[in-house]
N, C-alpha and C positions, 0 to 999 in steps of 0.2 A: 504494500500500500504506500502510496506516496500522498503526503496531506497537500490538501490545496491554499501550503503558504504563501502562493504568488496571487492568486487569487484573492485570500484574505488581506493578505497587503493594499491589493489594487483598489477595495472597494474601501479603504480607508481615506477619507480626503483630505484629514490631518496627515499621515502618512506621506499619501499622494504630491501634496505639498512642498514638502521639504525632499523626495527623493525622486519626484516626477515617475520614471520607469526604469529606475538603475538598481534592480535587484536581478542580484547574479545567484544562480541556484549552483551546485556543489561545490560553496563556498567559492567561488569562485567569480572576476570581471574583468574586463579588457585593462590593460595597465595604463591608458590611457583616460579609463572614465573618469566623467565630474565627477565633483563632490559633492555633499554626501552620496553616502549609497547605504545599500544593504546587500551583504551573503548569506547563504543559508544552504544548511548541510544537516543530511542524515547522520544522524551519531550512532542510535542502536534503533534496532526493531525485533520483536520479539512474541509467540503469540503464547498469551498465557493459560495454561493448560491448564483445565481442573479433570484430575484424572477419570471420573464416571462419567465426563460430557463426549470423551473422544476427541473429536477437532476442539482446537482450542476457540473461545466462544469471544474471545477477543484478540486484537494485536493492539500493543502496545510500541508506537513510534516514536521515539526523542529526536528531537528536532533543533539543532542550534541556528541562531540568528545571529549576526554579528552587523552591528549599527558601526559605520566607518562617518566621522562629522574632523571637521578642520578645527573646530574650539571645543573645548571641555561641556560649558553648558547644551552645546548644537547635541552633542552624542548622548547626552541626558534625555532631554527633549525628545529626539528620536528613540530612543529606548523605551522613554513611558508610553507614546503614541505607536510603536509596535506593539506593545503588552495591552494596550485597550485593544488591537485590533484582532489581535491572534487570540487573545482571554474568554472569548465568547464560544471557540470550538475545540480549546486545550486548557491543559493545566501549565498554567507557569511553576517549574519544578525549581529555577534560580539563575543565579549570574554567573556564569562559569569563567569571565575573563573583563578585566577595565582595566586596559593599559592605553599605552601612545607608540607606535609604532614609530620603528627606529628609523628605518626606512621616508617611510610618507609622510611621519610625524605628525600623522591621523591619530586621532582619539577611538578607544576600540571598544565598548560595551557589549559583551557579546550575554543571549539570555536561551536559557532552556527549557522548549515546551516538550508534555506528551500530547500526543493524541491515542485516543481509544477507537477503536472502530472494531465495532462487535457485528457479528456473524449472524 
């Protein structure tokens, strides 16, 4: 299953705003894109077995997002208006990265959803 992050993103108009249409999926964007952006990568997926169901009755996908902003407060900002936009079909499990890249000397907020998607 692959969750519909880019999709969720898109109908965000807070989102939409500040990043227009520069979400790169497996973490990944041209090294030339503006700024801000967003990436976003599959971490685990997994389907959770309860052993009397047989197939497992759900899968459980973690999902990381990584907010890239040129100033400290920009990649805050874009942080909480991904988490409004993704919080309606995931669980926010946490923040797994805020640094400044050395390189691009981008602000890095990166956050950790699951999605459920039952059978």
């Amino acid at each position: 299953m692959i969750p519909p992050i880019y999709s969720l993103l898109k109908a965000s108009t807070a989102v939409v705003a500040i990043v227009a249409d520069r979400i790169g999926e497996h973490g990944t964007v041209f090294a030339n894109e503006l700024r801000p952006y967003l990436t976003w990568q599959i971490v685990s997926g997994y389907g959770e077995v309860i052993l009397d169901k047989g197939r497992a009755p759900h899968d459980r996908i973690q999902v990381q997002i990584d907010c890239w902003h040129k100033t400290s407060a920009g990649v805050v900002d874009l942080a909480e208006e991904v988490r409004s936009a993704i919080e309606s079909d995931a669980y926010y499990s946490g923040t797994v990265a805020d640094e400044r890249d050395a390189e691009t000397l981008l602000y890095r907020l990166s956050l950790q959803f699951d999605f459920l998607k039952e059978y």
